[in-house]
N, C-alpha and C positions, 0 to 999 in steps of 0.2 A: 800481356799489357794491361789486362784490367787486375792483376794483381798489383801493380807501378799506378793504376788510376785512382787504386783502393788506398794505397798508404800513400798519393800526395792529398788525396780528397780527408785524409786522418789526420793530417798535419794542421790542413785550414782549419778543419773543426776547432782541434784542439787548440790550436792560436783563438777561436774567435770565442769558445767558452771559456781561456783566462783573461784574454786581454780586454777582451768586449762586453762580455756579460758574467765577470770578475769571479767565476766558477773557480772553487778550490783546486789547483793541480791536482792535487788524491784523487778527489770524483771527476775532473775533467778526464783522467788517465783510465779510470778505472770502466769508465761509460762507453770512450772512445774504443778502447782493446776489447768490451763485450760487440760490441755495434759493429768493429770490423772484423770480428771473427764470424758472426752470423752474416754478415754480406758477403763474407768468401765464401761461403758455402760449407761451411764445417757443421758438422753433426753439432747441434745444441751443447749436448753433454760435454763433449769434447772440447766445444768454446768455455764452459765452467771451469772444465778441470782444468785446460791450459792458464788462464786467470791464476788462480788457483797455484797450479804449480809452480809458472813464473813469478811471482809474490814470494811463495815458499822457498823457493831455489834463491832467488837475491838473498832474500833475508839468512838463510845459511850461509852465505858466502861471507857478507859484510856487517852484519846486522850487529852482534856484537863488537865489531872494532868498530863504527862509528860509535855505539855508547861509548865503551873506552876512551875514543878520543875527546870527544866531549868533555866528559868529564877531567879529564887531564886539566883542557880548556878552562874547565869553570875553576880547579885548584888553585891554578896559575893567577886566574885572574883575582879569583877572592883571598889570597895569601898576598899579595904583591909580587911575587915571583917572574909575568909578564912585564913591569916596573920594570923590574932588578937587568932584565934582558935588554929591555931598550935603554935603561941608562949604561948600562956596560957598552953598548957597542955606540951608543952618542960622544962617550968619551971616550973610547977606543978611536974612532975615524977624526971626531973635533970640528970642533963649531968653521973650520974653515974651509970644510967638506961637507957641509951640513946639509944640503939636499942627499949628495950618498948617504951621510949618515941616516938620514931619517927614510930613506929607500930602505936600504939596508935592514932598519930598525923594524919597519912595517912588515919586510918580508920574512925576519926570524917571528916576528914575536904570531905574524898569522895562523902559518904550521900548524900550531897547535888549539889560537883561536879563531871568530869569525870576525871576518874584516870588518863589518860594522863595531863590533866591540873593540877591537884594536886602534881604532879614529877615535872612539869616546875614550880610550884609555890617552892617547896620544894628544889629542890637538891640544891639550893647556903647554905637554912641553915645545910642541913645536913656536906654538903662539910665542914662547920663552924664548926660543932661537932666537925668532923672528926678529923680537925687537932688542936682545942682547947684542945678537951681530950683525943689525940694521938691513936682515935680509927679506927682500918682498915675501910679504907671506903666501901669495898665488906659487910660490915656486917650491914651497913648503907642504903645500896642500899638493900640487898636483904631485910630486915626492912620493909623499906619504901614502897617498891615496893610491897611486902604482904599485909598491910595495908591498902592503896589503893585499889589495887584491890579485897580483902575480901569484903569490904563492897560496893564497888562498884555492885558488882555480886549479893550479898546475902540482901541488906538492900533495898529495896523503902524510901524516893523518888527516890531514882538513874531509872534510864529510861528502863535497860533490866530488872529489876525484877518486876517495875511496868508494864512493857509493860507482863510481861511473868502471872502476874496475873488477866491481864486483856483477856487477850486468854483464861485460865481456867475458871475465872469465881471465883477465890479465894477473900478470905475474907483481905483485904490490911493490916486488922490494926493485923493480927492473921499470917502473912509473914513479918513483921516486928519485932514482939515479937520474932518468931523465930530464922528468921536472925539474930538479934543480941545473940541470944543461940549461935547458932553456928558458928556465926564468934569470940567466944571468944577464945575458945577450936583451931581452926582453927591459929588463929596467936600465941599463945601462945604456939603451938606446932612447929611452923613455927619458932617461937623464939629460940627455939635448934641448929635447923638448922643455922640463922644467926648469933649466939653466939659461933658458935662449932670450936674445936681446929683446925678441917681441915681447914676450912675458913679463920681463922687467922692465920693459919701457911703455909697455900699456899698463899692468897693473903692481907699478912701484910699490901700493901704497904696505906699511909696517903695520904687524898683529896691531889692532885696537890696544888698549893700556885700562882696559876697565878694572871692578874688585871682583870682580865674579873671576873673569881669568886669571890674575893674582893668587885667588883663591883657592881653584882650580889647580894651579902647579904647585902651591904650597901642599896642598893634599899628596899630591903625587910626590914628592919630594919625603913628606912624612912616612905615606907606605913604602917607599925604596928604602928609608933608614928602618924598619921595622920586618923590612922582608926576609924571606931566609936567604942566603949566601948565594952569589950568582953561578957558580958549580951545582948547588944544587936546584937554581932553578932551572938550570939547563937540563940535565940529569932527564928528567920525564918525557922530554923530546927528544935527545940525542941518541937515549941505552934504545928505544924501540927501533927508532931508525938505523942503527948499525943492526938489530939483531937482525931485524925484516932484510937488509941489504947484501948481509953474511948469507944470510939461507940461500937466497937466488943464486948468487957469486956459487955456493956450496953445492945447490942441486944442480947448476951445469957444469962444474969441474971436478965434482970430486967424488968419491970410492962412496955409494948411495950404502953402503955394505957395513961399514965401521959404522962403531960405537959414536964415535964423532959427529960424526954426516948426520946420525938421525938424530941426536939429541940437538945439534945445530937447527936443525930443518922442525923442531918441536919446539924451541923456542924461540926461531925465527916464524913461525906459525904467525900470519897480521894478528889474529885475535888475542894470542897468548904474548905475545909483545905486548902490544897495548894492554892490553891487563897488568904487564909489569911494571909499564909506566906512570898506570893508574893507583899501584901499590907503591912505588916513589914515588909519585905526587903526595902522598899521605907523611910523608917524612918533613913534608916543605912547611907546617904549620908549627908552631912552639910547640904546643900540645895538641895529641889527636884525641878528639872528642865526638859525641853525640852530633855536633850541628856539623862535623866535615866527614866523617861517614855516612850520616843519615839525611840532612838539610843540602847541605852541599850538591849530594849526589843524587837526591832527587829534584834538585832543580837544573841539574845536569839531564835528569832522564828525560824532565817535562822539555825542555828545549831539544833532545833530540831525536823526540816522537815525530816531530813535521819530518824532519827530512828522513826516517825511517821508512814512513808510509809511502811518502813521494818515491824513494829509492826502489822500495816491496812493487809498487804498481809500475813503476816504470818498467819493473822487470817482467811482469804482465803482458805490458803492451810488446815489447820486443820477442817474446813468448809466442803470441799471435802472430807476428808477422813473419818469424822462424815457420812458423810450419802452413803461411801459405806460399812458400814457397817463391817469391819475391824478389830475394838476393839472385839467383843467377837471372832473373831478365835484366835488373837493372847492373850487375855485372857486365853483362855482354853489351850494355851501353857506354856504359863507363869507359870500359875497353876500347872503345871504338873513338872517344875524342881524342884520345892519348893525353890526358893529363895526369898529374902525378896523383896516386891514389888517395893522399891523406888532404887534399883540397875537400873532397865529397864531407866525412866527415866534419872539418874545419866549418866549412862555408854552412853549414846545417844547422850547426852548434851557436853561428854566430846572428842566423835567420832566428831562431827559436829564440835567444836572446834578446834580439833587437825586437820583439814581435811580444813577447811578457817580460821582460826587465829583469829576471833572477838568474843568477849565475847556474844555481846550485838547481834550477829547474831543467836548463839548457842541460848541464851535464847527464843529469841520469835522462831525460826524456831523448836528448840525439845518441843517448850510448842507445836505448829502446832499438830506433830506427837503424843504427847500424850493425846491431847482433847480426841479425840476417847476411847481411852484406861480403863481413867477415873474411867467409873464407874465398871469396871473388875478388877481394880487393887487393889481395896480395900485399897486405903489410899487418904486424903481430898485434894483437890485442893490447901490447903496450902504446904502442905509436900510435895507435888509435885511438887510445884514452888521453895522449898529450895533445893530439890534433882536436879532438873537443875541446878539450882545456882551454887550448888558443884560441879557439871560436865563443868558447863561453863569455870572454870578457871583451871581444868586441865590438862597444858600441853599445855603456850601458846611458838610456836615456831617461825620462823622466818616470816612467812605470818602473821603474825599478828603486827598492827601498834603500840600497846603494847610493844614487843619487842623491837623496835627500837626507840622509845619513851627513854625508861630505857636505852638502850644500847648507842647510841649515846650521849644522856645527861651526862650518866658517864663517858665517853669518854674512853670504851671498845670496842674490836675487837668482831669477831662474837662468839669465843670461850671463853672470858669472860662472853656476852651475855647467849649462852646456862646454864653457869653456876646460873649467878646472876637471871636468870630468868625462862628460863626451870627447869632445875634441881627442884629451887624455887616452881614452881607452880604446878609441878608431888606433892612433898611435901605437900602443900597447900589443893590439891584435897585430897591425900591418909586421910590428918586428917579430911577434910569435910566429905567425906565418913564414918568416924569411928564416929564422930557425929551424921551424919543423920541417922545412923544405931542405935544408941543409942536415939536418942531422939524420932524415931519411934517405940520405946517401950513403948512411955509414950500418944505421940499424932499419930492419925490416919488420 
């Protein structure tokens, strides 16, 4: 039990050095998993090396397919190629589906970038909805805002789910099948709620009609005619996620012995996929030059140093808590309430959230905590990285750069905020929950 006193008394710490005294995750992580490894009583040395290794071992696992996807990300975004996706599917569903549509829209185009970038790319066209087909823009916002961050949370390539199955040790292309199960169910319930009478009868009012937002669409409207082909902007997200999907499908049914099987399983590889995708990305420009192999992709690198390091120590801290030995006391507890096992994870994912405000911190910091757990908990490293997922996004509140992302963009006060957003992502969580619960009937 003082192993169970040790990693709940790790958790407060580490809530109260980000949320309290605004300590970097990297160094709150990194303090926290030295400090509990010397209180369990581990040989010094041994607390170094484990740091150390845990760091080492993530960053093997994930370390290059988050650059990868990043940069995909940053292609997309600076070719117009992200554009070209959400006008194709705004006019594929039509403005008389337009909340789908713009769910819809937020959850392709996230995949490959970060939710907050995907609202700056978005809100001038929704704001265009809005007042084209005289639809309340709160129901547009909370839409889009779902969207986003669904798949942000729950699909790899995006950075916390891949970082969060790279701490478990899950199977990437078998967390992506899922994720998209359950981000279906997840916005499509969410879709009630932004369609609902309250919403439109409290906050009727239509996008604003300023020059700025005129201005705003007109831009977006110019890079969609200048993008490359919407075939090929898809291309950079769709060829990695079939190969990653083929190899899992491959390494549990088929002959591991043939020419087939391995070359499958080598270029379904996460890291060597994304590498492919990142070499079609490079096709999406008119001309490939100096500033989209050199410019481009180091400002790709420089955005995806934060969540590398966070990912490297998260896998630290779970390091430490692996080898004091942990997981079966609080297994045998676990055991003993009889509730369904992916709640534990779930409900941790969604504390660490609600407690520092970052998606993508919940995810690799409760994947930390549940390395241990793992093999007590009796469900696969995949389901366990969907069961974070759901717990990551709900209940994002004002500590979170999410928040204020959507808030300010719409140009809502802090109590529109709580609405379009909180309110929203308590939502979002309660349906991921009623999923992950449903679909760990089927997979373990």
């Amino acid at each position: 039990m003082y192993s169970v006193f040790l990693l709940i008394l790790s958790v407060v710490i580490l809530m109260v050095l980000i949320s309290k005294m605004h300590l970097h995750a990297f160094l709150s992580l990194l303090l926290v998993s030295l400090l509990l490894g010397v209180a369990s009583g581990l040989p010094l040395g041994d607390v170094a090396n484990l740091v150390a290794a845990g760091f080492g071992g993530t960053m093997q696992n994930i370390g290059i397919v988050i650059v990868c996807g990043v940069i995909v990300g940053e292609v997309l975004e600076a070719t117009g190629g992200a554009q070209k996706i959400a006008d194709s599917i705004l006019k594929l569903v039509g403005i008389k589906r337009a909340t789908l549509a713009t769910a819809l829209t937020g959850g392709v185009v996230s995949i490959p970038t970060f939710c907050d970038s995907g609202f700056v790319i978005l809100n001038p066209v929704i704001k265009a909805l809005s007042r084209t087909g005289k639809i309340p823009y709160m129901c547009l916002v909370t839409a889009l805002m779902c969207g986003l961050l669904t798949t942000h949370s729950l699909v790899p390539p995006t950075p916390g789910p891949i970082a969060a199955a790279g701490i478990l040790g899950a199977d990437v292309g078998k967390v992506m099948v899922y994720g998209l199960i359950v981000s279906v169910p997840v916005i499509l319930i969410t879709l009630l709620w932004c369609n609902s009478k309250y919403l439109k009868n409290k906050y009727p009012e239509i996008a604003p009609n300023d020059d700025d937002d005129l201005l705003a669409n007109k831009k977006f409207q110019e890079v969609v005619a200048h993008a490359p082909s919407t075939f090929m902007s898809y291309l950079p997200i769709v060829v990695p996620i079939i190969l990653i999907v083929t190899r899992s499908f491959v390494g549990q049914y088929a002959n591991q012995e043939t020419a087939v099987a391995q070359f499958v399983n080598f270029i379904g590889t996460p890291y060597i996929a994304l590498l492919l995708g990142t070499l079609l990305s490079f096709l999406l420009p008119s001309k490939l030059t100096a500033e989209v192999t050199d410019t481009w992709v180091t400002r790709a690198l420089k955005n995806s140093c934060e969540i590398l390091l966070i990912t490297g120590i998260a896998g630290s801290y779970g390091k430490v808590l692996q080898n004091m030995g942990v997981g079966d006391v609080l297994a045998g507890i676990i055991s003993n309430t009889g509730l369904p096992s992916v709640l534990l994870p779930f409900m941790i994912s969604a504390i660490v959230l609600i407690a520092q405000g970052s998606a993508t911190v919940a995810l690799t910091t409760t994947a930390g905590i549940v390395l241990p757990l793992l093999p007590s908990l009796g469900i696969s490293p995949e389901l366990a990285v969907i069961a974070i997922a759901g717990g990551s996004f709900c209940g994002v509140l004002p500590m979170g750069s999410y928040f204020w992302c959507v808030t300010k963009l719409a140009g809502y006060d802090i109590k529109k905020g709580y609405v379009a957003v909180t309110a929203t992502t308590f939502i979002m969580g309660g349906a991921a929950l009623i999923s992950i619960l449903l679909l760990s009937l089927f997979v373990h």
